[in-house]
N, C-alpha and C positions, 0 to 999 in steps of 0.2 A: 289430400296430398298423395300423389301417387307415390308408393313404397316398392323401390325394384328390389332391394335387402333382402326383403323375406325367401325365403323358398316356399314357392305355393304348389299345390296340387288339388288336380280335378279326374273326377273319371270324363276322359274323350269319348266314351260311346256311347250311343242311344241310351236312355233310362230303358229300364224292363228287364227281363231275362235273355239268354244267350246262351248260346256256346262259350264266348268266352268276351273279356271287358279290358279294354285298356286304362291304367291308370295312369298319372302325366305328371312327372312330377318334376321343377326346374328353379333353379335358383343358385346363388353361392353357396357354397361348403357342402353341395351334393354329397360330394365324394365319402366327407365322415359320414352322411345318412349311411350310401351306398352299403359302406363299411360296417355299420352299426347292424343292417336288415338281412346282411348276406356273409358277413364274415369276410370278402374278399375288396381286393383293392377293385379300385374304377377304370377300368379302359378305354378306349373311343371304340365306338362300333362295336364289343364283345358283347355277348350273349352269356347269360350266366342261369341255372334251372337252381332255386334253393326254396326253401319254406320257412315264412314268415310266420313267427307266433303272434296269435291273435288275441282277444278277448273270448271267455268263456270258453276256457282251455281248448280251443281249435289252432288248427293248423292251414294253412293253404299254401301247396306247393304252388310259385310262381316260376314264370320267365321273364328277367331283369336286361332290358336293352338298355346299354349306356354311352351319351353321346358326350364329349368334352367340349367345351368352350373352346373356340368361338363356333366349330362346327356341328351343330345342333338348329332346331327349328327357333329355338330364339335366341341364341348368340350367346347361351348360359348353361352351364353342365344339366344336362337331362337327362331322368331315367325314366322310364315308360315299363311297366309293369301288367304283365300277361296275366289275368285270374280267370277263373270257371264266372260265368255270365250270371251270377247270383248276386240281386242288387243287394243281398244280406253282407254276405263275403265282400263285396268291394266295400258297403259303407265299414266295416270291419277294417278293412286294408286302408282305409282313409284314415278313421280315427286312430289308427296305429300310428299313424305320419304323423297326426296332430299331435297325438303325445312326445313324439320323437324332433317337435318345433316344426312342423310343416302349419303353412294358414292354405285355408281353404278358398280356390281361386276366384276374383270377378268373373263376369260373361268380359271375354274377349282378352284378359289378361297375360294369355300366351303368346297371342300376336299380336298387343299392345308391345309387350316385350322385344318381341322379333324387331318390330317399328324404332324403338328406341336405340334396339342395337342395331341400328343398320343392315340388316337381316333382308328384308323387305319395304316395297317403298309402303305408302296408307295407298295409294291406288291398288294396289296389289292388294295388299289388307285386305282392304274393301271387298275386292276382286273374289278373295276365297272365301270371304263370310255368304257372297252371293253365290257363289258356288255350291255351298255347302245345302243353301235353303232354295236351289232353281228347281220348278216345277213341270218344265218342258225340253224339249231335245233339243226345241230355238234356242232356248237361254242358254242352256248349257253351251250351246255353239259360239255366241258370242264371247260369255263370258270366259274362254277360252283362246278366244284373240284378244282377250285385255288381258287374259294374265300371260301371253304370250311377247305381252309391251306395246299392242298398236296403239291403244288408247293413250300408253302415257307419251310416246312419241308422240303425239300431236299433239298435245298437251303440251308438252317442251317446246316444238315447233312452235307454235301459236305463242309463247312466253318469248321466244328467243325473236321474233317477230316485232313483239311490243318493245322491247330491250331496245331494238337496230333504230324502231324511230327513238325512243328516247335518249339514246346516245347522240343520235343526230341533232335534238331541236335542244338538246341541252349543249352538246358543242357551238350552237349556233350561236346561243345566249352569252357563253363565255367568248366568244368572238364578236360577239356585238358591243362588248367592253371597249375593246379595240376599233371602234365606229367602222366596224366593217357590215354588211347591208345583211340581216336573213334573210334565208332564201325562202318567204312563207308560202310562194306558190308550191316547189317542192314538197315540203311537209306536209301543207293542208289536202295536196293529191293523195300523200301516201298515208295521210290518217283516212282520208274518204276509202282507198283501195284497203285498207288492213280490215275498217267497220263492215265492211261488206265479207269479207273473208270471214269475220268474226258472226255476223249474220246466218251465213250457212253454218258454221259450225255449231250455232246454239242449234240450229235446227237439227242438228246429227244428235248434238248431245241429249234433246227436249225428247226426240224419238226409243232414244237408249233406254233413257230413265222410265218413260209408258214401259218398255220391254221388260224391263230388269224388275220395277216396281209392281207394275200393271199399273192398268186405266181404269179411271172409276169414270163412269157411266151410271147416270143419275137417271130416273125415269119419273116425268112431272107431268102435270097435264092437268085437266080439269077433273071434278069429282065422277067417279064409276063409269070413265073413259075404258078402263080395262088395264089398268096400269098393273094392278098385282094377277092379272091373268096372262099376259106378257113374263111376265115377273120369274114366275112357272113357271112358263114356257122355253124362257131363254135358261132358266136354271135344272129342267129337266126333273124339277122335283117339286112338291107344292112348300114351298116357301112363304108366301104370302098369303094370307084368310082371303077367297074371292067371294065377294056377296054381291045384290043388287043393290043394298041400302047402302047409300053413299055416306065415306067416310068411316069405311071402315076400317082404314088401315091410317092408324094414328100416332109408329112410332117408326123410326128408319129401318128396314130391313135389308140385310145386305146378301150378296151371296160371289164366289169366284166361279168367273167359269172360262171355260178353256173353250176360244175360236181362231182357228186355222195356226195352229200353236201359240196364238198371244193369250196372256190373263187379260179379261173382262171382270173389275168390282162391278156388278153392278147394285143397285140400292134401288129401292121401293118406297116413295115418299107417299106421305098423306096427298089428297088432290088441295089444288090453289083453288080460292073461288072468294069470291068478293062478300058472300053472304055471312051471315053471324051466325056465329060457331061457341058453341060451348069451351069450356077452359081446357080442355084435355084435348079437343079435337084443334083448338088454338095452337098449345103445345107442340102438335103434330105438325101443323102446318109454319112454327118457327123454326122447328128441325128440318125441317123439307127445306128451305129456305138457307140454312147455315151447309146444308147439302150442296145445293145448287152453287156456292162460292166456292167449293173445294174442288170442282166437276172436272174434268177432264173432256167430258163428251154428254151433253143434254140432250136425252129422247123428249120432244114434247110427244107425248100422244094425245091423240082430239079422238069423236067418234061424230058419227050424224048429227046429232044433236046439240053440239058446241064448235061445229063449223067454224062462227066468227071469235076464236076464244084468242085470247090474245095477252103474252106476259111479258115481264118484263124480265133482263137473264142478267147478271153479270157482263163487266164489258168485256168484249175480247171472246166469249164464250162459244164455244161450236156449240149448234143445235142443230140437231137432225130430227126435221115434224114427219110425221107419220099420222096416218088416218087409220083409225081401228077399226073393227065393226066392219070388214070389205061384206060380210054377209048379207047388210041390211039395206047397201043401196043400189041400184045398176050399175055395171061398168065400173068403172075409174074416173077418178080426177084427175085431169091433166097436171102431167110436172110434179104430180103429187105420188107420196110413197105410201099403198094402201096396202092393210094387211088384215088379217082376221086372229088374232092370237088364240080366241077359241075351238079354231077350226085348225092352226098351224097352216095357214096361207099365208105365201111371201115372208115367212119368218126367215129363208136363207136370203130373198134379198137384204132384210132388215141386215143381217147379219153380215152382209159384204159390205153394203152402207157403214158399218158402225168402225167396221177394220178400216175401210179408205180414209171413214172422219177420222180416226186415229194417226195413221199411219199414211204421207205423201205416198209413199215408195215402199210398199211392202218389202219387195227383192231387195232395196236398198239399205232398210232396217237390217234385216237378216243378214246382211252383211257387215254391219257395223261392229259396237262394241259395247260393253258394259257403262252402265254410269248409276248417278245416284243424282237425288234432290239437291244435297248437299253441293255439287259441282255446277251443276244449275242454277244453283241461286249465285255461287261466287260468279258464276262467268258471265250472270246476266248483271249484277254489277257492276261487273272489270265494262262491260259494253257501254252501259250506261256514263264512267267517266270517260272513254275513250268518244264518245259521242259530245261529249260536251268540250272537250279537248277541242274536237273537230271544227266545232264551231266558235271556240274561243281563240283559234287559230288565227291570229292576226301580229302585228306590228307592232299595236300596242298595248295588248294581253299575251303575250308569248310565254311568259313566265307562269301565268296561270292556265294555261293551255297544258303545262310541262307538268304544275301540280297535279293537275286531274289523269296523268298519264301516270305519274307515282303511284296514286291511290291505284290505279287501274292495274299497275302492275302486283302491287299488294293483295287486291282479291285475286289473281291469277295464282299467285306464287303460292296460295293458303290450299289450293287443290291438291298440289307437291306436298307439301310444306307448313301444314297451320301454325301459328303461333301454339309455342309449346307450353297452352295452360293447362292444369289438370282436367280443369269444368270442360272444355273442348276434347282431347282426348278421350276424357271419359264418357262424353255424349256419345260419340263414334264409337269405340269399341264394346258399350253397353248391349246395343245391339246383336252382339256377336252371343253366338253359343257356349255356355260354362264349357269348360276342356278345349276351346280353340285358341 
């Protein structure tokens, strides 16, 4: 059960040492804390310098910023507390609170709070938790036009979109009481024009989410093709144990790496091969396999020797084959992507390969804006009844054409707006950093 009653506090800044630490501290009846730790009343905005008694007869002169309700970062009296960067001194300054009725906060529970007070929308939310953990100058770029509102704009757009037809095929329904004719040619055009609209849009949002998240990129192939020597190579470090005895790499190995400012997961599977395999080397090759479902982007790599090799991938699945070993044959194969990962030959073609199977439109990525899983899966649902909508668009299904536009609207509205159970809430802001 979410509890907004308490007043919680977290230290907001990095664990470790510092110059100096902020601590966060927000809830009702601030103010008698305030009073209690400083002697003086609470203002908006004022700055106050006092010294808090600690435990083990210490003292630590702080700087007490205090914010009043509702103008604060979650819409609740806050006071934010300046100490010397000594993770000793802050846990001190915490368990001070705790005795004085402060609880110590969830990951995300200050901008949960914000959420609930109308403070910020969960896009937004979302928006600064990704903020907080972006790993490149791309991300930070976008994630900067979502929190700037383009994302949620068209996000509303797109809602306010499915509204206009369902206003319309349910006015028609209540006029069709009255034996007057629906117009299903009209609606069935403008449910086919909205799916299509809604089409590219999953495609801006499915790009966001590779950005904001990263792309995992699986590398599978047959046994001592070269897969963990690749592996290295794209990771710039040795990662993976490279042998000749096949089958040496027998559990998932993963690594992030940074190409042409996007994150690359990529992972190092055991090799696939039809022969019998002892229980461990087994194991290996059922993780490789639970791998290759969650992919984002499949390197098959082959080498001379397994030419005709041949697997089978998940449907839907991008693979990019590549031929390893360029060292050991003449020439090239036509239409085919040859590389030497021992030698680092055509590893930057591999590497423009992997961004384009990633990304339609690079420039046009980079233009976009933040998203999440989470919004991907609602909107590829809301798609899914708006598609069946489409096609139960008739004369005499109209009503159930109308139900599947309800549901549709329902996963849309949940991107805004989720139903406010605690289990959901708290899934979402778990995520987020203690002190944010």
């Amino acid at each position: 059960m979410i509890n907004t009653e308490d007043i919680i506090v977290a230290c907001s800044s990095p664990p470790g040492s510092g110059a100096i630490s902020c601590i966060r501290v927000s809830g009702k009846n601030c103010a008698k804390l305030f009073k209690t730790i400083s002697g003086k009343k609470m203002n908006h905005k004022e700055v106050n310098v006092c010294e808090i008694q600690l435990g083990h007869g210490l003292t630590e002169k702080c700087v007490l910023t205090s914010f009043i309700s509702p103008n604060s970062y979650t819409g609740e009296d806050v006071i934010e507390i300046s100490c010397h960067g000594n993770p000793l001194i802050v846990e001190l300054i915490i368990s001070k609170l705790n005795c004085l009725g402060c609880r110590n906060a969830e990951p995300g529970e200050f901008t949960m709070r914000s959420y609930l007070n109308e403070k910020v929308s969960l896009i937004e939310a979302e928006t600064i938790a990704d903020l907080i953990s972006a790993e490149s100058y791309e991300k930070l770029k976008i994630i900067n036009k979502s929190l700037s509102g383009e994302y949620e704009r068209e996000i509303k757009e797109t809602i306010l979109k499915l509204k206009k037809i369902r206003t319309k095929i349910e006015g028609e329904i209540d006029f069709n009481d009255q034996s007057v004719d629906i117009n299903i040619i009209s609606i069935k055009s403008e449910l086919k024009d909205f799916n299509a609209f809604l089409r590219d849009f999953i495609n801006k949002i499915e790009a966001a989410v590779l950005l904001n998240e990263g792309v995992k990129v699986v590398i599978t192939g047959p046994e001592n093709a070269g897969k963990s020597t690749l592996m290295n190579v794209l990771a710039k470090e040795n990662v993976s144990i490279v042998s000749e005895i096949p089958g040496t790499t027998r559990d998932l190995l993963s690594k992030s790496v940074k190409i042409e400012g996007f994150i690359f997961d990529f992972v190092d599977t055991a090799g696939l091969s039809d022969k019998q395999h002892g229980k461990i080397e087994k194991i290996g090759i059922d993780k490789a396999k639970e791998a290759l479902d969650k992919a984002n982007i499949i390197i098959e790599l082959i080498d001379p020797e397994n030419m005709d090799y041949k697997a089978q991938y998940p449907k839907g699945s991008k693979v990019l084959k590549a031929i390893n070993k360029l060292d050991l044959f003449e020439g090239s194969k036509e239409d085919k992507l040859c590389i030497s990962a021992k030698y680092n030959k055509n590893i930057s073609v591999l590497k423009d390969s992997i961004v384009s199977a990633a990304f339609t439109s690079k420039n046009q990525t980079l233009e976009g804006f933040s998203a999440r899983t989470r919004h991907l899966e609602l909107i590829n649902k809301c798609y899914i009844e708006t598609v069946a909508a489409e096609e139960l668009c008739s004369e005499d299904s109209v009503e159930l054409s109308a139900e599947h536009l309800k549901s549709a609207s329902n996963f849309l509205g949940q991107i805004m707006s989720p139903y406010s159970s605690d289990d959901l809430l708290g899934e979402i802001f778990s995520t987020f950093c203690i002190g944010k």
